[in-house]
C-alpha positions, 0 to 999 in steps of 0.5 A: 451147573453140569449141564451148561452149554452154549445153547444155555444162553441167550442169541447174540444181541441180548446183552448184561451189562449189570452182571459183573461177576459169575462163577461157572467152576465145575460146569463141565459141559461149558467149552470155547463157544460158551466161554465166548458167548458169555464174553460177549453178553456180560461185558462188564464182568469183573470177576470170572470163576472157571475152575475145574473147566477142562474142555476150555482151550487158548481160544477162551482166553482170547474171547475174554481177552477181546470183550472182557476188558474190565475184568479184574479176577479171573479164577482158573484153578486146575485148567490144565488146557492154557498154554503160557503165551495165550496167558501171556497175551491176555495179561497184556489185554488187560492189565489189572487182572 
């Protein structure tokens, strides 16, 4: 898992709708634009695992807060990167989380 980038996934336009959950903890390699692509081929997830994710900013919450509307678990055990309003705001996007 070590080695996940975005260039590990697939060209926009190939979506999974069957895969509603993923556990991508300790992928260290995976940044904003492999958080966004994986949001934007897996709209269905429910549950997202991204402990241990570091190199993630403000901008992942956003991509999940924009194309993950049905997620309802979302892991980020020591992601120290979030600040509380980018939090905030993807509560408010989906309120079952």
């Amino acid at each position: 898992c070590g080695v996940l980038t975005v260039h590990s996934f697939p060209e926009e336009g190939l979506l999974f709708n069957g895969i509603t959950s993923r556990n991508f903890s300790e992928c260290v390699q995976m940044d904003d634009s492999a958080i966004e692509r994986i949001a934007q081929l897996c709209p269905n997830l429910t549950s997202l695992d991204l402990s241990g994710l570091n190199a993630l900013t403000n901008s992942s919450l956003h991509h999940l807060g924009f194309w993950c509307l049905m997620l309802q678990q979302l892991s980020l055990l020591t992601c120290a990167s979030f600040d509380d309003d980018a939090l905030l705001e993807l509560l408010t996007a989906i309120p079952v989380l």
